[in-house]
N, C-alpha and C positions, 0 to 999 in steps of 0.2 A: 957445624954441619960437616958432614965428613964426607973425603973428596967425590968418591962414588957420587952422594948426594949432591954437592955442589954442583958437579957436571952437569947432573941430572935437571936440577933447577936453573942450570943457564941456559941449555937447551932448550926445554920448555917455556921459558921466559923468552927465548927469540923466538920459536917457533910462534906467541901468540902476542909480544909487541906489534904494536901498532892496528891489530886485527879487530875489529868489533863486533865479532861475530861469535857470539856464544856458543852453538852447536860446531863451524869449524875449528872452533879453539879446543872445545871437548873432543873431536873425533880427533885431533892432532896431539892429543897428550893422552889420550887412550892410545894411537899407536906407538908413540914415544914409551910411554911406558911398560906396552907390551914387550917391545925390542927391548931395551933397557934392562928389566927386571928380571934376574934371572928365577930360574922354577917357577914362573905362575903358566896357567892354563885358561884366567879367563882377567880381564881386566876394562872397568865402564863406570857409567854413571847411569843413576835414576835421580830423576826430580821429583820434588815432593809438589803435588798438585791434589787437593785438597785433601784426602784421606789415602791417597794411596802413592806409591813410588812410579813412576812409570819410565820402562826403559828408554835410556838416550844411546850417544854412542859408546861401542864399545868392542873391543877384539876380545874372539873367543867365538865359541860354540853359541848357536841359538840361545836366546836368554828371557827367563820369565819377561811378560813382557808388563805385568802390572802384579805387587806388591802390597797387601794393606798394609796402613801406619801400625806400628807394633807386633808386627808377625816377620818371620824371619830373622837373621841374624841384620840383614838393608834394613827392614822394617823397624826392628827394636834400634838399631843406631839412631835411626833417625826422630824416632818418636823418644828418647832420652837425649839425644842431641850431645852423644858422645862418642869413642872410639869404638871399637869390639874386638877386638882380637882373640880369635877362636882357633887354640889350638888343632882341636879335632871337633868338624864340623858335626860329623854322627853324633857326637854328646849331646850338640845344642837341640836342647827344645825349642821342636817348631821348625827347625833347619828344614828351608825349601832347597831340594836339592835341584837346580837346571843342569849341572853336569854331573854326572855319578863317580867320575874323575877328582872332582875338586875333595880335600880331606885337610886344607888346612883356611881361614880366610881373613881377611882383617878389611873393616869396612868406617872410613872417614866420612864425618858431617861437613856438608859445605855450606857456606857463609852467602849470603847476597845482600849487598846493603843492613848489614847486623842480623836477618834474619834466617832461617834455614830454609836452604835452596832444593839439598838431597842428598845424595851422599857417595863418594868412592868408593867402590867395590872391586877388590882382587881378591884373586881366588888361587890356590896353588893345590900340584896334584900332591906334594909334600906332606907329612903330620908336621905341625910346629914351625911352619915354614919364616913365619914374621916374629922379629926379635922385636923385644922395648927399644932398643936402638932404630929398627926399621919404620916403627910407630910413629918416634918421635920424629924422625928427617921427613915421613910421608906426611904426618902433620905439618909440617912446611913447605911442601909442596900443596896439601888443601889450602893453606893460607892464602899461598900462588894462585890458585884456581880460584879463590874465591875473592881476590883481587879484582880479577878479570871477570868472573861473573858480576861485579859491581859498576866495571867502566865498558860493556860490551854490552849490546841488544840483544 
């Protein structure tokens, strides 16, 4: 993990030891990684609750607030239960735009007890803005997350 990330994940990791509290520990590493990251515009979670995404916490502008499974760039992560990393949002088929701002996105599956919970959403007003480098350190940070969505109510 590389130090940026390391930081990142220590931080986060005290902000939500010892916490049991799912939605505080989410709006707490939504604004961690608001601060934290530089160039994005919009950063949250949606939970997957039976067919559709529905927004949690999150910094940034107003935000869709329900998502079908497989629609969207949230929607298609979640329903293949993999990363996304979408250079230019405008390409993607089906791109639900909630900021007209955001142009680049990368969007992580989270874990709860082995199965899928929903998924991390950042958004940057940048093209291109998430490296395979950034992918892989965030994938460690959902790891984190979905740690604590396994030991927290």
């Amino acid at each position: 993990m590389n130090s940026f990330y390391s930081e990142l994940a220590a931080k986060l990791n005290a902000l939500m030891e010892g916490v049991p509290y799912q939605i505080a520990n989410l709006a707490n590493a939504s604004a961690l990684l608001w601060q934290e990251l530089p160039d994005i515009n919009w950063v949250g979670f949606y939970q997957l609750l039976g067919d559709r995404l529905v927004l949690g916490p999150f910094q940034g502008k107003p935000a869709c607030i329900q998502i079908p499974l497989g629609k969207g760039v949230c929607g298609k992560a979640a329903a293949e239960e993999r990363v996304l990393r979408v250079e230019n949002v405008h390409e993607f088929p089906g791109h639900i735009a909630c900021d007209s701002a955001s142009n680049s996105e990368i969007v992580l599956p989270l874990y709860r007890l082995g199965k899928i919970w929903g998924v991390l959403d950042i958004d940057s007003p940048l093209f291109s803005r998430f490296s395979q480098e950034d992918e892989a350190q965030l994938g460690l940070i959902s790891e984190l997350l979905g740690k604590m969505l396994s030991e927290a109510e």
